[in-house]
N, C-alpha and C positions, 0 to 999 in steps of 0.2 A: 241731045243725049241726057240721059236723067242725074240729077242727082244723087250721087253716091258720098258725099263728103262734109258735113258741117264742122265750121272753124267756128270759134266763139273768142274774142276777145275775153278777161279775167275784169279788172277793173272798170268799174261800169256797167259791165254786162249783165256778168254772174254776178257780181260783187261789188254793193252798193257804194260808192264813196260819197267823201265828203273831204272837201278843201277844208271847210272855214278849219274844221276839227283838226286836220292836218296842221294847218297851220298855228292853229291854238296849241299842241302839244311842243312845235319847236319854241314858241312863246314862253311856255311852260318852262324849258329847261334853258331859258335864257337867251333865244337870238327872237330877237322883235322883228327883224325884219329880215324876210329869208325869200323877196320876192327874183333874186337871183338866182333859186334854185329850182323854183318850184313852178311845174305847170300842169295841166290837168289830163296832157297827153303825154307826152313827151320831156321828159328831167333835163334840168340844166347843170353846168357846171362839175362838181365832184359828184351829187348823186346822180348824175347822168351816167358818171363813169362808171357809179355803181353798179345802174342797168343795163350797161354796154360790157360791163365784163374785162373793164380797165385797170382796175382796181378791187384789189378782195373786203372781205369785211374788216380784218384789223385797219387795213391802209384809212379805208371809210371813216373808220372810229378818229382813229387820228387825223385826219382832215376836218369831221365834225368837232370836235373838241376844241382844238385854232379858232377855228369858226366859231365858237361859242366864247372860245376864253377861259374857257375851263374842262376840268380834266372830266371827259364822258366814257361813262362805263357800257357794256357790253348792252344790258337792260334797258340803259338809258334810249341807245338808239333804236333797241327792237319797239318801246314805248312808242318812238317819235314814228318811225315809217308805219308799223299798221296802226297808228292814228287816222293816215288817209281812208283804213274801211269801217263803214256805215253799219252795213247788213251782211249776209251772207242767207238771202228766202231758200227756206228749204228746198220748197216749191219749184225754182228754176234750177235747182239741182235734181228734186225726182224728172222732170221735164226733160232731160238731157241724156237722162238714164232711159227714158222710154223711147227716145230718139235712137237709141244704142243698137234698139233691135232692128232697126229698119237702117241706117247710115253709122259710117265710121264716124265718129263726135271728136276733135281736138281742140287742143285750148293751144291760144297763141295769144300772148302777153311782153308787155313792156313791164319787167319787175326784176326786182333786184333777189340775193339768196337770202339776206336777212327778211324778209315778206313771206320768201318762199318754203325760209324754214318753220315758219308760222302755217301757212297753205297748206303743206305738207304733214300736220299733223290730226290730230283725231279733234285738236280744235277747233279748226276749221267750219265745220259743218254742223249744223245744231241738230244732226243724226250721227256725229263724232265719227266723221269718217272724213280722211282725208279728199284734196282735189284731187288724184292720180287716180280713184275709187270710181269718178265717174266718169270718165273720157280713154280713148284709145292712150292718147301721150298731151304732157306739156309742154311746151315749145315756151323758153322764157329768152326775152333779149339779152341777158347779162349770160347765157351758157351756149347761147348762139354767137356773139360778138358786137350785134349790130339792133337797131332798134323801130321799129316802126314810126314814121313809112316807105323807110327806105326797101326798096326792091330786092334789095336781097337778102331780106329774112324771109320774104314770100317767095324767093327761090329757093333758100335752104329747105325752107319746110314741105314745097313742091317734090324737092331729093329725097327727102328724108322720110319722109313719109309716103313715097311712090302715089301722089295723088295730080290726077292733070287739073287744070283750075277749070275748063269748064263744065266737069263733075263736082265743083264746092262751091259750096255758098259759105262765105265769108258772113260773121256777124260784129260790129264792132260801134262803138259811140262816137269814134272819130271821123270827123270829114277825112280830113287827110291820110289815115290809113284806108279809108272805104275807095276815096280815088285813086291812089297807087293800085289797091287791090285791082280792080273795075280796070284800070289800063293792063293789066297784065290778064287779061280776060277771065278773073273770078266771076261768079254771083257775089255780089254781096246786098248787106239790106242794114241801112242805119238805123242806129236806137238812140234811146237818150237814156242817161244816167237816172239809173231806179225804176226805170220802166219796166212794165209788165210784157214782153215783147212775145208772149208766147203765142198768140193769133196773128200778130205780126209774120213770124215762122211760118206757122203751118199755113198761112196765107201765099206766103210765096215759095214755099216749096210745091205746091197744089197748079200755082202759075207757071213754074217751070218744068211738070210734071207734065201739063198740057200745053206748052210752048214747042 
């Protein structure tokens, strides 16, 4: 059955990161070492809770502030979490749009609302158009409950968006969310952070077009 559905993971995909930077900006306002929090898939600790939708952004402030020792403002934190993005290529945003006309395009991400209040604005995009501008919907772990790889944000998004998985090809830089995906019978196709993946795509949507 053909492809009707591309998912793109956010971080890494679309939207280039960078750890060290990440980590230099928590450096910045004071904690040296923050390797209890931070991982390049999946959050640990309080900003886990962040992405899981456990905790709001005050609650966050106040638990980063402890954390630090000192009193962090509103700024302070929006500073610190889009320190993890790099880039945002234009380029694999018009890509996504031209995808549009032929498959339904969804973003399905592990991110919290202070990132997403940022994503969400005309900042975003160096065509100042938000992420919501170029896909059907956002599916974020912290407004679902739950976080990738676990199976059931690939089942909410399965509901939610009335899509059966194998009409979707799955795109994402993590092993561990690509195999969850892959067991519950997606396509999917692994990238690596900053990669140009867009032959990559249209490579294997061409394979499962003729599979």
């Amino acid at each position: 059955m053909a492809v009707k559905n591309i998912m793109f993971d956010l971080g890494g995909v679309l939207v280039t990161l960078d750890l060290h930077r990440f980590i230099e900006c928590f450096k910045e306002k004071g904690m040296p070492d923050v390797g209890d929090l931070i991982d390049p898939y999946e959050q640990k600790g309080f900003l886990q809770e962040l992405e899981t939708g456990k905790i709001d952004k005050e609650s966050f402030r106040r638990k980063l502030s402890e954390y630090a020792g000192r009193e962090l403002t509103d700024e302070d934190t929006t500073y610190i979490l889009t320190g993890f993005t790099q880039d945002v290529p234009q380029y694999k945003l018009d890509y996504i749009t031209e995808l549009r006309k032929t498959y339904n395009v969804y973003v399905l991400s592990n991110t919290n609302p202070i990132v997403m209040d940022w994503f969400e604005s005309s900042a975003f995009s160096p065509a100042g158009r938000p992420l919501s501008d170029y896909c059907e919907k956002v599916y974020t772990s912290f407004e679902i409950g739950v976080a990738k790889p676990d199976p059931d944000i690939f089942y909410y998004v399965e509901a939610d968006a009335r899509i059966l998985p194998w009409e979707t090809l799955f795109v994402d830089d993590g092993a561990k969310n690509i195999e969850t995906a892959a067991a519950l019978g997606w396509h999917t196709l692994l990238v690596r952070n900053g990669e140009d993946w867009r032959d990559a795509v249209d490579e294997t949507l061409r394979s499962l077009t003729q599979s």
